[in-house]
C-alpha positions in Angstrom: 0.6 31.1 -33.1 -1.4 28.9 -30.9 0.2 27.9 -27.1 1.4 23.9 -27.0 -1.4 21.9 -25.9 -0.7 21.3 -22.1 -0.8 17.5 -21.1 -3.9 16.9 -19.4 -3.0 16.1 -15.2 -2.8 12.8 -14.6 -5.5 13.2 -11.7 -8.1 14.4 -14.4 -7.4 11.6 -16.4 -8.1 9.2 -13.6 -11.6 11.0 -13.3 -12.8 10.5 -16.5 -11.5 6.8 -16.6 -13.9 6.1 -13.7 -16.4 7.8 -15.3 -16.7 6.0 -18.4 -18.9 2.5 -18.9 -18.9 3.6 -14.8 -22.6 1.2 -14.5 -21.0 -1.5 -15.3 -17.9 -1.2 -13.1 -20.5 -0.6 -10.6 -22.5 -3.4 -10.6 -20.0 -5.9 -11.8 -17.5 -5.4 -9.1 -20.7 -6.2 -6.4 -21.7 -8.7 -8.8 -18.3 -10.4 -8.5 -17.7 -9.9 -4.9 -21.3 -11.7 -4.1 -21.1 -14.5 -6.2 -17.3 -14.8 -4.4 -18.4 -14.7 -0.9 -22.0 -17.1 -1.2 -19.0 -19.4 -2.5 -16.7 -18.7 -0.3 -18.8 -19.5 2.6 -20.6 -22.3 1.2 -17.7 -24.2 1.4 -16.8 -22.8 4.9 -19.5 -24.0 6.4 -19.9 -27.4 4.6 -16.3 -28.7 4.4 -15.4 -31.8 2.1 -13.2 -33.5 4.1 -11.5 -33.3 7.8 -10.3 -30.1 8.4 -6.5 -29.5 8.4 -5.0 -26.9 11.2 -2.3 -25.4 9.4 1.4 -24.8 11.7 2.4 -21.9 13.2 5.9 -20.7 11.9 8.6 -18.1 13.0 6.9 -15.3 11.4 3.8 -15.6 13.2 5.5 -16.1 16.3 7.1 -12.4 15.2 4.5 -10.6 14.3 1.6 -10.2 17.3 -1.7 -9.8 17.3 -3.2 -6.2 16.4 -6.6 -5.4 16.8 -6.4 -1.9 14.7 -5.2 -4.0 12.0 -9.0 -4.8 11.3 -9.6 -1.6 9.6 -6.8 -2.7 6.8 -8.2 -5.9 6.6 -11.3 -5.1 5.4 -10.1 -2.3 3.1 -9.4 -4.8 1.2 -13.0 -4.6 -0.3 -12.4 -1.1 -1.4 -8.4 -2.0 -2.6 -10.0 -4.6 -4.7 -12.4 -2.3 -6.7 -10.2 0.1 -7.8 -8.1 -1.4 -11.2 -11.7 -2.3 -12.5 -12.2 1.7 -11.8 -9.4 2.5 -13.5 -10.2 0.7 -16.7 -11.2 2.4 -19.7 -13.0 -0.6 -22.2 -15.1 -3.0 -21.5 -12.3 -5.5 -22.9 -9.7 -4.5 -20.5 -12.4 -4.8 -17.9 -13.8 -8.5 -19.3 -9.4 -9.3 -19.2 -9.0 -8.5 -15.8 -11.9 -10.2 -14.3 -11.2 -13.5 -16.0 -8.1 -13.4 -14.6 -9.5 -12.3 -11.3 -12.7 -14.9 -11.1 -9.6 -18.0 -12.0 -7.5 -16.6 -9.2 -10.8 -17.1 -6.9 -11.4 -20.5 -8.5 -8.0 -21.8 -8.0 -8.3 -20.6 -4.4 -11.8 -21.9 -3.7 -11.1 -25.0 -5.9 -7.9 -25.6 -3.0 -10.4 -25.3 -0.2 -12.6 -27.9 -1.2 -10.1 -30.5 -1.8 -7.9 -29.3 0.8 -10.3 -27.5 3.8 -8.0 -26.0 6.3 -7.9 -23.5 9.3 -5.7 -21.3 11.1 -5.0 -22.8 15.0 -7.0 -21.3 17.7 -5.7 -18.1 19.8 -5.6 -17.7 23.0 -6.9 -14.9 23.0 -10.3 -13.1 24.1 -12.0 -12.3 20.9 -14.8 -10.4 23.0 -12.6 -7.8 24.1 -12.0 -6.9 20.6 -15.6 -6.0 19.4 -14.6 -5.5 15.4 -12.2 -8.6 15.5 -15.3 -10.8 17.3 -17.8 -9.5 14.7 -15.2 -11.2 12.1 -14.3 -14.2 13.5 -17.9 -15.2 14.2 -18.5 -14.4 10.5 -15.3 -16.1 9.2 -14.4 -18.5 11.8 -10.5 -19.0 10.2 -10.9 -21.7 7.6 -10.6 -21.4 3.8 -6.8 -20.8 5.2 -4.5 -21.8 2.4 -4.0 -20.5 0.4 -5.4 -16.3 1.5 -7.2 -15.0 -0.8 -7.1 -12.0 1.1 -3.5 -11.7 0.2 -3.7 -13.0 -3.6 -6.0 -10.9 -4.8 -4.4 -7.8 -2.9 -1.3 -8.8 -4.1 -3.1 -9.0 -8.0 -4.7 -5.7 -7.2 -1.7 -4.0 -6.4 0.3 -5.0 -9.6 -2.1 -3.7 -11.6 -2.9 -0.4 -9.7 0.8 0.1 -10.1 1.1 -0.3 -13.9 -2.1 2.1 -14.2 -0.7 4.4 -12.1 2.3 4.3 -14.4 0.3 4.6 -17.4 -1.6 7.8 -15.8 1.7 9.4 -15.2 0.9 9.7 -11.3 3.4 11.0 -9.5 5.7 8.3 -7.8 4.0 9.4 -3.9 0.8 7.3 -5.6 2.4 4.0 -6.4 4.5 4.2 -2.7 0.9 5.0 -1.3 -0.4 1.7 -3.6 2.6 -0.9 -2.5 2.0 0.2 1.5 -1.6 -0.3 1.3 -1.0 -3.5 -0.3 1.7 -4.8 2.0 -0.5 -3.7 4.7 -3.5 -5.2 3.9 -1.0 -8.7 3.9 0.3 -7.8 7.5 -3.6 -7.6 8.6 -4.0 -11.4 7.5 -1.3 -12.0 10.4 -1.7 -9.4 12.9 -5.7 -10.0 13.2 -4.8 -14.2 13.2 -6.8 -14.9 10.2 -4.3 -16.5 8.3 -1.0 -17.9 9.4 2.9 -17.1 7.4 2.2 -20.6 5.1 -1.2 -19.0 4.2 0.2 -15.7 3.0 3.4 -16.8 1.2 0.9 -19.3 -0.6 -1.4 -16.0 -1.3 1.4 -14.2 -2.5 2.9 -16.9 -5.0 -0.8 -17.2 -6.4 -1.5 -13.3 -7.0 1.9 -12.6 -8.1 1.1 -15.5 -10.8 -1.8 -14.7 -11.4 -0.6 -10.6 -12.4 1.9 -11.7 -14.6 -0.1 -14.2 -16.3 -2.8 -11.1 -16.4 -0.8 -8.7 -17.9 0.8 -10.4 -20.6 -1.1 -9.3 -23.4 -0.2 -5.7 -22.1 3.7 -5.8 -22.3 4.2 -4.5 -25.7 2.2 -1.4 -24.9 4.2 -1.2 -21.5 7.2 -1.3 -23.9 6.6 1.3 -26.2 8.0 4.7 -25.9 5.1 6.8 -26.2 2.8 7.0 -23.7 0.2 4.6 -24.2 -3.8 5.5 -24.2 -5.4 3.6 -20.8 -6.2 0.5 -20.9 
């Protein structure tokens, strides 16, 4: 009699799930992320209105500044890109960035009627070479609510349900949540964003996951193991 298949490991499936439609991952995700960021600074630089400078709270009073929180920050780019990776039809993939490109609108809609930006530190950006390179490029406004932080925040959801789906071992979806709450502390610690910003972030990703992944609960509910998404 023939051995019981063995269950294929969950690291091989996540291979092959990158692999497929993998073009169009590719370029979309860029795609995306340009069309986000010519936005993004369009309005930066040409603000509708006066600009508000948004208060400093008790967390950010808490938490100090921390240069090597740059490198988090800008992981974000690569956080970002890896649910679309992990998507296995061009459906799934057409679902999540809807939901993704209205999370960006709502934000971006917010900073045109509402331009804001985070007070100015006392501190000496030159002696911090990486944080100077980003606050000449992204002089603090477009504050509230992050962006940084909703779409982490989105990101991470979904890279957590994946991971479920994949049957990764739990070390991948503690790995997933610290990047993620990381990536929020680096809006603080590198003074991009101030606690209003990122509690505004959060409600909007977390929002904007559930609202996401509702069309997805009754395979989450099922028994079985469901086939990717």
């Amino acid at each position: 009699m023939n051995a019981p298949r063995q269950p294929t490991a969950w690291y091989r499936q996540v291979v092959a799930v990158i692999s497929l439609h993998a073009m169009l991952k590719a370029i979309g995700t860029m795609l995306f992320i340009a069309v986000f960021f010519g936005a993004y600074f369009f309005l930066l630089k040409n603000p509708a209105s006066a600009v508000t400078v948004m208060p400093l709270t008790w967390p950010d009073r808490l938490i100090g500044f921390e240069p090597r929180a740059m490198a988090l920050y800008v992981s974000l780019w690569v956080y970002v890109s890896l649910p679309p990776a992990l998507l296995a039809t061009p459906q799934a993939l057409f679902a999540y960035a809807r939901v993704m490109a209205c999370t960006c609108l709502i934000g971006l809609a917010v900073f045109y009627l509402w331009p804001t930006a985070v007070p100015v530190a006392d501190i000496d950006w030159a002696l911090y070479p990486g944080v100077d390179f980003l606050k000449n490029l992204d002089a603090g406004g477009n504050a509230f609510p992050s962006l940084h932080v909703a779409t982490a925040v989105f990101s991470g959801v979904w890279l957590h349900i994946l991971l479920r789906r994949f049957d990764a071992p739990r070390w991948t979806r503690w790995l997933n949540g610290l990047w993620c709450v990381g990536i929020v502390y680096s809006t603080l610690a590198t003074r991009q964003h101030v606690a209003v910003d990122v509690a505004a972030g959060l409600l909007l990703g977390a929002l904007a996951a559930a609202w996401s992944l509702r069309p997805f609960r009754p395979l989450q509910s099922r028994e079985t193991k469901p086939a990717p998404l």
